[in-house]
PAZAPA-4460 file (N, C-alpha, C; in steps of 0.05 Angstrom, whole numbers, plus 32768, in hexadecimal, padded with zeros to 4 digits):
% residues 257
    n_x    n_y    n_z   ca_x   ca_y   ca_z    c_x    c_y    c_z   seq   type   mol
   8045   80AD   7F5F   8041   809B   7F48   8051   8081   7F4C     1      X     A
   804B   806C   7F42   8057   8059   7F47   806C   8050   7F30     2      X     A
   8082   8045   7F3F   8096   803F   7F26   808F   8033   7F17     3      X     A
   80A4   8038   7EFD   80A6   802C   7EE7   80AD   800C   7EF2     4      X     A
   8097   7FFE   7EDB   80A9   7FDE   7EE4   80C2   7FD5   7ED1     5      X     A
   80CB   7FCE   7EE8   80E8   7FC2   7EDB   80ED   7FA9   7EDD     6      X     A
   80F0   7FA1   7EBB   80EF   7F8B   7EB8   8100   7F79   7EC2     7      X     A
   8115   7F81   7EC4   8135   7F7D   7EC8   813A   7F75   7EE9     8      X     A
   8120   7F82   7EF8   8128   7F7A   7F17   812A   7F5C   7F1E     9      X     A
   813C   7F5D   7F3B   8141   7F46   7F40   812D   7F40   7F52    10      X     A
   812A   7F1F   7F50   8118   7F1B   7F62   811F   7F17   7F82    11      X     A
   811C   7F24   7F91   8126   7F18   7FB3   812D   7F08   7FBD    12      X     A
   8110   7EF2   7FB7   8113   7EE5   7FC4   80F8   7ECD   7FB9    13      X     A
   8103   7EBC   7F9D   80FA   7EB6   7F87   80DC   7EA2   7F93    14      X     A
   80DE   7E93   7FB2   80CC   7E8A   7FBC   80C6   7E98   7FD7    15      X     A
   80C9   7EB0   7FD7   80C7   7EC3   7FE8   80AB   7ED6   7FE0    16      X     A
   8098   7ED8   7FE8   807F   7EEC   7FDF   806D   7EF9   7FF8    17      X     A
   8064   7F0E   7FFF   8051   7F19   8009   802F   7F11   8004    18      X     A
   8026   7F00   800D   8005   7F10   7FFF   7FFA   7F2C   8002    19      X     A
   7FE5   7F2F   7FF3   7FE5   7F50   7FF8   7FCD   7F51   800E    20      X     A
   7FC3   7F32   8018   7FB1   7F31   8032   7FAB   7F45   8045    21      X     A
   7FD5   7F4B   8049   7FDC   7F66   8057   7FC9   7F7F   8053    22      X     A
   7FC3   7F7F   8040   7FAF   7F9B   802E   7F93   7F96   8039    23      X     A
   7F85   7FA9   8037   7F6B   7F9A   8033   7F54   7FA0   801D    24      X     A
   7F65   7F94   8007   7F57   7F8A   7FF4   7F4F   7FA6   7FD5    25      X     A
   7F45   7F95   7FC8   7F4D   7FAC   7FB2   7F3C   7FC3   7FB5    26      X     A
   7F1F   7FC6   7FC3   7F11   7FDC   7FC9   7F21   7FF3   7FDA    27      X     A
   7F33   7FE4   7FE7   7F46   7FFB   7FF2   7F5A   8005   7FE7    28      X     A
   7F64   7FF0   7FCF   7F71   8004   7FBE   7F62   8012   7FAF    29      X     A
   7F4A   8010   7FAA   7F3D   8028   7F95   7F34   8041   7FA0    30      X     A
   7F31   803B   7FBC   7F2A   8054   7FCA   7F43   8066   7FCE    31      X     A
   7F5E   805C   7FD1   7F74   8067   7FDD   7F7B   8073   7FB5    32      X     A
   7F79   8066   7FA4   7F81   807B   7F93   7F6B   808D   7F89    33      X     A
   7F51   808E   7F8F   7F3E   80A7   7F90   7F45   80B4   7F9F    34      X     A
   7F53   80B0   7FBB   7F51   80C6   7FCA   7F72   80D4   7FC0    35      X     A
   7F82   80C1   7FB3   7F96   80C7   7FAD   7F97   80DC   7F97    36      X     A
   7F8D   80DC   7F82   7F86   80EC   7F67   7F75   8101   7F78    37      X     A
   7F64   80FF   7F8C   7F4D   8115   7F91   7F35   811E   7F7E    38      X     A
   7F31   80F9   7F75   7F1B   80F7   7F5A   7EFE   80F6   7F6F    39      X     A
   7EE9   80FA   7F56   7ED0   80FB   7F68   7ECC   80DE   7F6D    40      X     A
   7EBD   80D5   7F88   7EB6   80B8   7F7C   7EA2   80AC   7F75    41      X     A
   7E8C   80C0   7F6F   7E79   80BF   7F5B   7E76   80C3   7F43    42      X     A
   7E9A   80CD   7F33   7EA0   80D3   7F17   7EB3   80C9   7F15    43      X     A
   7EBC   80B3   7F1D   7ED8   80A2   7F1C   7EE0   80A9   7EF5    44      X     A
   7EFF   80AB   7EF7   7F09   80AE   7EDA   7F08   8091   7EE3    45      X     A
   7F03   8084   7ECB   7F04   8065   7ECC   7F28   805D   7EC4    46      X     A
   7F25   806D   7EAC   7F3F   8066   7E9D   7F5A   806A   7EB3    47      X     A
   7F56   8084   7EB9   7F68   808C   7ED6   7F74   8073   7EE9    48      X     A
   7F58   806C   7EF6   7F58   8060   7F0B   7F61   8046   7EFB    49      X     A
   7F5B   803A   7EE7   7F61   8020   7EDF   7F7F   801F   7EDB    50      X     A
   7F8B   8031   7ECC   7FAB   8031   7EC8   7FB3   8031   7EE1    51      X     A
   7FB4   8046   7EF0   7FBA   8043   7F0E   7FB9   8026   7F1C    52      X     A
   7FA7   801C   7F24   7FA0   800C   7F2F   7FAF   7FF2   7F1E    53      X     A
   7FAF   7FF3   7F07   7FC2   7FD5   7EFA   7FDD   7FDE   7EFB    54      X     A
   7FEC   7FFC   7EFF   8006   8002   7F06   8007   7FFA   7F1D    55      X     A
   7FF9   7FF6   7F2D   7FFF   7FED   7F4B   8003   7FCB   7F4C    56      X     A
   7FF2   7FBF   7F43   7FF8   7FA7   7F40   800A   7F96   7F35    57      X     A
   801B   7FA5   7F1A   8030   7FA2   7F12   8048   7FA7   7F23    58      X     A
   8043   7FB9   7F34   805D   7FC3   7F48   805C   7FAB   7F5D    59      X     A
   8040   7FAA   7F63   8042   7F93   7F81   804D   7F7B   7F7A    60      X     A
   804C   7F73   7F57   805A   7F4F   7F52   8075   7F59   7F4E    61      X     A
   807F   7F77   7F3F   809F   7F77   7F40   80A2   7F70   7F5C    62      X     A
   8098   7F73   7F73   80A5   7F71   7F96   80A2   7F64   7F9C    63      X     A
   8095   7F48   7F89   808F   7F30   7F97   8076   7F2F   7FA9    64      X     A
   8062   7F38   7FB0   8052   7F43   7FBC   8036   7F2D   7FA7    65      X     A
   802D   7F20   7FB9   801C   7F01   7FA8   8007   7F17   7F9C    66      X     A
   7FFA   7F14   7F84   7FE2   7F26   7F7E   7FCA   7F11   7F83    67      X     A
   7FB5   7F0C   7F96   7FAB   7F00   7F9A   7F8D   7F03   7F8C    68      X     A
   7F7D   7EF7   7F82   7F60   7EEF   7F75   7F53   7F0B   7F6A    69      X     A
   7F54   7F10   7F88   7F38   7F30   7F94   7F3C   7F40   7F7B    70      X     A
   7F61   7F47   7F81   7F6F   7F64   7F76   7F72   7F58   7F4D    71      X     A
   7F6E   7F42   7F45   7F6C   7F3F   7F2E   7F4F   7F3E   7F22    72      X     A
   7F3C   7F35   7F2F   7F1D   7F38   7F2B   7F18   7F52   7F30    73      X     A
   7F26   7F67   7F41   7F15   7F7B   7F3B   7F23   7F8F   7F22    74      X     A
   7F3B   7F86   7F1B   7F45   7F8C   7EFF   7F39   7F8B   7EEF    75      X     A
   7F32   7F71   7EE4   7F1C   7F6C   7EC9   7F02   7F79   7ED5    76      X     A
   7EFA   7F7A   7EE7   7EE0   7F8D   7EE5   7EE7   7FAE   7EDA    77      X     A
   7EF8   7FB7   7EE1   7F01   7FCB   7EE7   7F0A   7FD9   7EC4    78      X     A
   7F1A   7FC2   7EB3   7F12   7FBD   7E99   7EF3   7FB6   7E8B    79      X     A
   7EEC   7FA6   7E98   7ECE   7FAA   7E8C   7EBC   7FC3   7E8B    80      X     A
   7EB9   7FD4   7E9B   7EB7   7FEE   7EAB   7EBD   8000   7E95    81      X     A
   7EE4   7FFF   7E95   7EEF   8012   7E7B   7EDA   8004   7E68    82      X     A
   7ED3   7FF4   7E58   7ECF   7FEF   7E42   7EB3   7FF9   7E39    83      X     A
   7EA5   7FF1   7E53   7E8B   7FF4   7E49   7E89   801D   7E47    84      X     A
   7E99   8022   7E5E   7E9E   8049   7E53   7EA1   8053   7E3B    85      X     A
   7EB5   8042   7E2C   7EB8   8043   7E0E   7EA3   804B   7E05    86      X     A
   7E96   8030   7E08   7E76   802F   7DF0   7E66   804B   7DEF    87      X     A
   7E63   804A   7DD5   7E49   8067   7DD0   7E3D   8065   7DE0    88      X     A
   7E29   806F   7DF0   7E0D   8073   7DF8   7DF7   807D   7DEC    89      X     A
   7DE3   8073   7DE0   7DD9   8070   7DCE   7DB6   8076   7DD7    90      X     A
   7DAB   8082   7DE3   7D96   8083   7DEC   7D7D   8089   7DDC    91      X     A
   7D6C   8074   7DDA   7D4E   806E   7DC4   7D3E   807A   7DD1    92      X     A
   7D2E   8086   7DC0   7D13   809A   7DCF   7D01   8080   7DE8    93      X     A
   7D00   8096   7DFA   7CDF   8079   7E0C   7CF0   8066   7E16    94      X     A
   7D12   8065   7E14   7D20   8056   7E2C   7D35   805D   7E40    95      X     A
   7D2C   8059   7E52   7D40   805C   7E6A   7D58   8061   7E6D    96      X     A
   7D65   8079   7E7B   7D7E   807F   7E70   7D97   8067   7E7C    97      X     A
   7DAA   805A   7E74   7DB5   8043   7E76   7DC7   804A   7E93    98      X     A
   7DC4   8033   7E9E   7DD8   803F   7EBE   7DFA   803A   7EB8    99      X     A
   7DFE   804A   7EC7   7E1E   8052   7EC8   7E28   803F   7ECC   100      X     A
   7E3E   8034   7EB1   7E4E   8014   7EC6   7E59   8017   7ED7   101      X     A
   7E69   8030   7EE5   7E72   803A   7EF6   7E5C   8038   7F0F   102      X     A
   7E4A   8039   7F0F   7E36   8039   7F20   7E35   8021   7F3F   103      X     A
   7E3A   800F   7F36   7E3C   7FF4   7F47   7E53   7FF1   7F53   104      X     A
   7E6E   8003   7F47   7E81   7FFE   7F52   7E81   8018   7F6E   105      X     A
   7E76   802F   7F68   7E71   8047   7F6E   7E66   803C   7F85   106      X     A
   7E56   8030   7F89   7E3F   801F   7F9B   7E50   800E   7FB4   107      X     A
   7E62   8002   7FAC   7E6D   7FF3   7FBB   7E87   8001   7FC2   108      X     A
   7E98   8014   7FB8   7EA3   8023   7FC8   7E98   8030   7FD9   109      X     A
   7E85   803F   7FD9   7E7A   804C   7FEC   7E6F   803B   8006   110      X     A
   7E64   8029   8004   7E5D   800E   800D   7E79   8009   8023   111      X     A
   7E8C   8000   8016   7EAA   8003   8025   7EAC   8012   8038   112      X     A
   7EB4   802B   801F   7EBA   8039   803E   7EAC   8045   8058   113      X     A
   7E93   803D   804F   7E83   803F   8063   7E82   802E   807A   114      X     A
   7E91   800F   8078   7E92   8002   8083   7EAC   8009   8091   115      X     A
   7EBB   8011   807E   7EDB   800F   808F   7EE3   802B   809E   116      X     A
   7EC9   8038   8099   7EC8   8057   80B4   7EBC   804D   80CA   117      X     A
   7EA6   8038   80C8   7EA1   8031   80E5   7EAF   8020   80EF   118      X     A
   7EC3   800C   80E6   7ECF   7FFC   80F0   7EE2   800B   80FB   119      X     A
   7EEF   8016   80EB   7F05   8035   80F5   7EFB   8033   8111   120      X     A
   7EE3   8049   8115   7EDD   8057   8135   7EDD   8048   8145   121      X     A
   7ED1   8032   813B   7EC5   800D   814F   7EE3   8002   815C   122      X     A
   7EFD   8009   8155   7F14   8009   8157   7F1B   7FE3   814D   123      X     A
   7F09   7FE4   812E   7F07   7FC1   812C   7F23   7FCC   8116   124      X     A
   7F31   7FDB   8113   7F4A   7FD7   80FB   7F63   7FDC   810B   125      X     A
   7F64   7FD6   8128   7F7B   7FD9   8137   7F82   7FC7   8147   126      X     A
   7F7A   7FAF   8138   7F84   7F92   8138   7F99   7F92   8129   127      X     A
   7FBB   7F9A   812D   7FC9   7F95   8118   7FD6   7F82   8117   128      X     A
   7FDE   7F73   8121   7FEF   7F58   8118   7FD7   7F3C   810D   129      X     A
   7FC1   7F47   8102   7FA0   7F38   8107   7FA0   7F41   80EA   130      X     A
   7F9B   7F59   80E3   7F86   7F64   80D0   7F9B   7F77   80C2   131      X     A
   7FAB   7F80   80D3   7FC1   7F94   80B7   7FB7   7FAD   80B8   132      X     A
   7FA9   7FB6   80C4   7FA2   7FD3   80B2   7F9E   7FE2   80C7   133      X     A
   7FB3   7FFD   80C2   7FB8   800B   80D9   7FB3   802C   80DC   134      X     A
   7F98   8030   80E0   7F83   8038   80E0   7F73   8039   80F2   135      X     A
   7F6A   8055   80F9   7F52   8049   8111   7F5B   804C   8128   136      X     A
   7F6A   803A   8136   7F73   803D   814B   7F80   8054   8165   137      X     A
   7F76   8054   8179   7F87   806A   8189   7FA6   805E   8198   138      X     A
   7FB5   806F   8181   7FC4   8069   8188   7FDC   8076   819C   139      X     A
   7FD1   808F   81AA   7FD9   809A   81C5   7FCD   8082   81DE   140      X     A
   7FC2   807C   81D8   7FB9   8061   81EE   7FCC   8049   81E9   141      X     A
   7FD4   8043   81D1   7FE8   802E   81D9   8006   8033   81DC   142      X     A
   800C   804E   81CC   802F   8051   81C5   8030   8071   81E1   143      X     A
   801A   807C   81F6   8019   808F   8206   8013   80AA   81F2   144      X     A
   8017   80C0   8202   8015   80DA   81F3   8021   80E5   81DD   145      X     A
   802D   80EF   81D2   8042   80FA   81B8   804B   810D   81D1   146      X     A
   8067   8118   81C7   806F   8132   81D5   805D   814B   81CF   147      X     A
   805C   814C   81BB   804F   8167   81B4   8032   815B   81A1   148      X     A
   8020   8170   81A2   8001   8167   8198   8009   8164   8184   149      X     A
   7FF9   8152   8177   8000   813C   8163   7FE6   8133   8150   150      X     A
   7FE7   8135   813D   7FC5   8138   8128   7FCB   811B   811F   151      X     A
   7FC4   8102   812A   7FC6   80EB   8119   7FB4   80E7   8104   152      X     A
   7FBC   80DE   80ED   7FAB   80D4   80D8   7FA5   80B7   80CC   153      X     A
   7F8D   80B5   80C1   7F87   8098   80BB   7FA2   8089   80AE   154      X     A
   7FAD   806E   80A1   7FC9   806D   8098   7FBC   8055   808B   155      X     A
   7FC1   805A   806A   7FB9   8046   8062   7FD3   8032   8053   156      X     A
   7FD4   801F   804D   7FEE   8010   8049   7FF4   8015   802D   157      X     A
   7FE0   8018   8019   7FE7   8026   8007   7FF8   803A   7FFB   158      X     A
   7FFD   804E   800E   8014   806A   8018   8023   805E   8020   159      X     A
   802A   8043   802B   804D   803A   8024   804D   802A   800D   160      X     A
   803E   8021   7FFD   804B   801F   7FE0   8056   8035   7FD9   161      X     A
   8043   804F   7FD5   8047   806C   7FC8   805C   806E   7FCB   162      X     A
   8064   806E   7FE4   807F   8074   7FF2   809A   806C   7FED   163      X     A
   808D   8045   7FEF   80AA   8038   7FE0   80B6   803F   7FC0   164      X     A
   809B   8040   7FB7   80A3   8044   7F97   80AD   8060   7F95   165      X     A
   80AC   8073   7F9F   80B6   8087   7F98   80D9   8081   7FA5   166      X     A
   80DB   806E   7FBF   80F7   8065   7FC0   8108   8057   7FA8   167      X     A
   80F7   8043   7FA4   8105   803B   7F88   8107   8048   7F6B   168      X     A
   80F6   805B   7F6C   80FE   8070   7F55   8117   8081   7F62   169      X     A
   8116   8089   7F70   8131   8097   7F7E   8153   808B   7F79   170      X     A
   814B   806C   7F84   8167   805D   7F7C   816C   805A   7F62   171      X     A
   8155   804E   7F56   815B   804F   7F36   816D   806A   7F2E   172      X     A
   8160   807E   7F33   8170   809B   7F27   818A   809C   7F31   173      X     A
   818C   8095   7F47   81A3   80A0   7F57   81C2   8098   7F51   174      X     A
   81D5   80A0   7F4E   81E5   809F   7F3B   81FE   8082   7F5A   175      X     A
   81F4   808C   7F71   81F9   8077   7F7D   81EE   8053   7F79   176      X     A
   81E5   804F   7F68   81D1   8032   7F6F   81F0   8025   7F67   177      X     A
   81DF   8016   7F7D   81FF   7FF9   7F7F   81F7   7FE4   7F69   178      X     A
   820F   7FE4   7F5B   8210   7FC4   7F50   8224   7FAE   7F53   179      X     A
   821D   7F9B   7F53   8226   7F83   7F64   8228   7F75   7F4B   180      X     A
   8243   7F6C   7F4A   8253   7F50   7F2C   8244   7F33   7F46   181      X     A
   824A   7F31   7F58   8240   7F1C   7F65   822A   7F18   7F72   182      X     A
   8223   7F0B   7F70   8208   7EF8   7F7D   8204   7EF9   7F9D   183      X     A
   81EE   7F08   7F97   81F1   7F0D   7FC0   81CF   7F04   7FC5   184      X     A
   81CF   7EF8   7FDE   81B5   7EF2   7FED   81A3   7F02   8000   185      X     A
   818F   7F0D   7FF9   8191   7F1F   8018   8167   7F15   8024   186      X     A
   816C   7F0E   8033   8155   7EFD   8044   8142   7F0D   804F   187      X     A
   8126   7F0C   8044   8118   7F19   8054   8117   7F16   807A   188      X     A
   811C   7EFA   807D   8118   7EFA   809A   813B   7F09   80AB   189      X     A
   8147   7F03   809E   8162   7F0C   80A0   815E   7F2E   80A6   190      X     A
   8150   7F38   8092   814E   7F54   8089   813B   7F5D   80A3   191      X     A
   8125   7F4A   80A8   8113   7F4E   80BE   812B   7F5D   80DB   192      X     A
   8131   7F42   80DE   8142   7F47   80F7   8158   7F66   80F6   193      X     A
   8161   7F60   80E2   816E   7F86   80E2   815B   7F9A   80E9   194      X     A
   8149   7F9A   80D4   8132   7FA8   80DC   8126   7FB1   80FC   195      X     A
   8131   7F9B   8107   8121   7F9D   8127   8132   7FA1   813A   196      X     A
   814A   7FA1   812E   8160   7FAA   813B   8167   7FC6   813B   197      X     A
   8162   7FD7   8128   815D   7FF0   8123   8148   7FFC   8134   198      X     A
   8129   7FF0   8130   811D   7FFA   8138   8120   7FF8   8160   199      X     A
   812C   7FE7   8166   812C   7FED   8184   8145   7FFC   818C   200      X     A
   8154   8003   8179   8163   8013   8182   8162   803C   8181   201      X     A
   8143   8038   8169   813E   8058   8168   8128   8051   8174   202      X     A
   8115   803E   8178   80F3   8034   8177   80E4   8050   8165   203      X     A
   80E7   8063   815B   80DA   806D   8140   80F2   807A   812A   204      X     A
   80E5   806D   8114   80F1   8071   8100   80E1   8079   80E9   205      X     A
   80EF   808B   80D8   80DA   808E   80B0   80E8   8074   80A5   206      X     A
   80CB   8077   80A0   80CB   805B   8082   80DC   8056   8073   207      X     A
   80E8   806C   8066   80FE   806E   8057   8118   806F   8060   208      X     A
   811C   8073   8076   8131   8077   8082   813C   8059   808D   209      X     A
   812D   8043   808A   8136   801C   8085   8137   8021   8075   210      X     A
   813F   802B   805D   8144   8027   803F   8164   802C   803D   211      X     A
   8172   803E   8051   8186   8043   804D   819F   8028   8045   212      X     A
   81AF   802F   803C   81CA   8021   8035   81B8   800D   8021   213      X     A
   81A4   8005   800F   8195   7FFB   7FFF   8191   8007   7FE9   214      X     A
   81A4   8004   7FD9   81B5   800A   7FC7   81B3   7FF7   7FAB   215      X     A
   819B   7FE6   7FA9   8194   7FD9   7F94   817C   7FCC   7F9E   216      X     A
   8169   7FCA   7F80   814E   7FC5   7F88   8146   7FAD   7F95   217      X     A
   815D   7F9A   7F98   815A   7F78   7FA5   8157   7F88   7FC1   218      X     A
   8165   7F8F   7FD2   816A   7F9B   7FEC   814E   7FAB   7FF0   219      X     A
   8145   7FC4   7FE2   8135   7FCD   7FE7   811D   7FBB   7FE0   220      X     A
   811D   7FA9   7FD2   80FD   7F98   7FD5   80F3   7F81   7FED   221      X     A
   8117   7F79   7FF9   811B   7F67   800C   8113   7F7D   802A   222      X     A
   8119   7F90   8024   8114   7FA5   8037   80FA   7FAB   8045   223      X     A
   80EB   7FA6   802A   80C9   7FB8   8026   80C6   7F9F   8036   224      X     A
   80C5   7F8D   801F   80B6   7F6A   8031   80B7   7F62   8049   225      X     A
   80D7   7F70   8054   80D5   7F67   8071   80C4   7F79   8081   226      X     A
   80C0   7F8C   8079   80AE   7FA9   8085   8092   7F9C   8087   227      X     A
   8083   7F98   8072   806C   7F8C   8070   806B   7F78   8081   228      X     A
   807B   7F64   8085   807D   7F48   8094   8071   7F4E   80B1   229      X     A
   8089   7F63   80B6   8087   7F74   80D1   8071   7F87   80DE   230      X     A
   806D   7F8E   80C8   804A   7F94   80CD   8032   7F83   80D3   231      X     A
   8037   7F73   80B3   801C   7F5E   80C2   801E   7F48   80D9   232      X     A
   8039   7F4B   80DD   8045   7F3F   80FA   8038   7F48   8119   233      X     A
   8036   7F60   8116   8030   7F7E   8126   8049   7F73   813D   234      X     A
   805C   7F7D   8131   8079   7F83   8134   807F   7FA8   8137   235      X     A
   8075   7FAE   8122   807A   7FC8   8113   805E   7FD9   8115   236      X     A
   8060   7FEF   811F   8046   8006   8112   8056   8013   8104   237      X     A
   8039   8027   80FD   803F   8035   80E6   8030   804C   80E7   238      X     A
   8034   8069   80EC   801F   8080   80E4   8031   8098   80D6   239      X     A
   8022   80A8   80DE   8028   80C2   80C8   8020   80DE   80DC   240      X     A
   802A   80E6   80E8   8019   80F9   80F1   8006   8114   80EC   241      X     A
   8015   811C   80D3   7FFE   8125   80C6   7FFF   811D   80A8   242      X     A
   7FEF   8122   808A   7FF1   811A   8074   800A   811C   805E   243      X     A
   8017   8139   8076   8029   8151   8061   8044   8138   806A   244      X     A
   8046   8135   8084   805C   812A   8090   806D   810D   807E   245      X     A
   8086   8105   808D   808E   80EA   8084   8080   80D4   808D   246      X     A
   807E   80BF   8092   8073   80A5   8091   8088   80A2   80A9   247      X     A
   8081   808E   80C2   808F   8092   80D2   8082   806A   80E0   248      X     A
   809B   805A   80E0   80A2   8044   80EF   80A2   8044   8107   249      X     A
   8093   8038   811F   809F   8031   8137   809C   8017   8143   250      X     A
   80A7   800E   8155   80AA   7FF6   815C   8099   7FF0   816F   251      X     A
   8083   7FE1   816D   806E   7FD6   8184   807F   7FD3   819A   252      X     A
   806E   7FDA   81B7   8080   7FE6   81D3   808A   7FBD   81D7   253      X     A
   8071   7FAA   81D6   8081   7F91   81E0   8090   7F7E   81CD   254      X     A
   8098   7F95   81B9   80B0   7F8A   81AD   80D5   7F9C   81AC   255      X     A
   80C9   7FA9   81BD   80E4   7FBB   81BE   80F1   7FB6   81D7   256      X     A
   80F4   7F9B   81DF   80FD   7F92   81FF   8122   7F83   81EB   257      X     A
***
């Protein structure tokens, strides 16, 4: 679930922002929380998926994370959708039973992912410092074998929101969170470079495990941002080896010199 927003957070890095370009686009977030809930997607809960889906967008502007055109147009549809669900259905003898507003949206997800399973195999989503989305690709051909047989799975960027936010619900609780009387700076590109300094010194790491000594939500959002940076950089991969597993960082081979 995604955190609570807090009003109160600081901002990072006040002319500092992500686009969510990185993503690809809001059909992929609607698919990633159907598959997330394990809803049909020919019986979408509308209401479900709409709260969801506007909790996510609220989380991505607490992180500074730009909300761009796509991901707000397909909001108001998505409210129009809920609304028209509302309405009675009302059906007059001798007319046609009324189509599902759900129907068109139903249409073009399917539509999607149909496109983004063949792009998958076509190996067109393993362009990552290009296109972001890391997926698809064989990636025993570029990073060699695993030690031991190894079940890779699709990785959608979505599952490191999931991921982060359940980090920042963690600090929130945690009876450690640091607070600071003074004014401190902390730089995404600054933050970058640590970041890559770590990573060539393990070259794989969990996701969570750069979160460490980040100890207030400025740090961990300067954290996330530089992560993302570094991705759509293709600096950084990213997989999972299987669904159950942690989320697991490594450092592209011609950047670990």
């Amino acid at each position: 679930m995604i955190a609570e927003r807090n009003e109160e957070m600081e901002d990072p890095q006040s002319a500092y922002s992500v686009q969510l370009e990185i993503f690809n686009g809001p059909l992929d977030l609607l698919l990633h929380l159907i598959k997330k809930h394990e809803v049909d997607i020919y019986d979408i809960p509308i209401a479900l998926i709409t709260e969801q889906y506007l909790e996510y967008l609220e989380f991505l502007k607490d992180v500074n994370l730009e909300i761009v055109g796509d991901y707000m147009a397909m909001a108001a549809e998505l409210g129009y959708i809920k609304s028209r669900m509302l309405l009675p259905r009302i059906k007059e003898e001798g007319e046609e039973e009324e189509e599902d507003p759900r129907e068109e949206l139903v249409r073009r997800l399917l539509e999607y992912e149909k496109y983004r399973s063949a792009a998958a195999e076509l190996g067109g989503m393993e362009i990552l410092g290009k296109d972001v989305f890391l997926a698809g690709y064989d990636r025993r051909e570029m990073f060699g074998e695993p030690e031991e047989e190894t079940e890779f799975v699709k990785f959608d960027l979505w599952s490191l929101v999931d991921t982060f936010s359940k980090i920042c619900e963690d600090i929130e609780k945690a009876e450690t969170r640091e607070i600071s009387l003074a004014p401190q700076t902390y730089t995404v590109d600054e933050r970058k470079n640590q970041v890559i300094e770590i990573m060539r010194k393990e070259k794989e790491v969990l996701f969570e495990d750069l979160f460490e000594g980040d100890k207030n939500r400025m740090k961990l959002v300067v954290t996330f941002l530089s992560i993302l940076e570094l991705l759509k950089d293709g600096i950084l991969d990213v997989f999972q080896p299987t669904f159950e597993e942690p989320i697991k960082m490594i450092l592209r081979e011609e950047n670990g010199r």
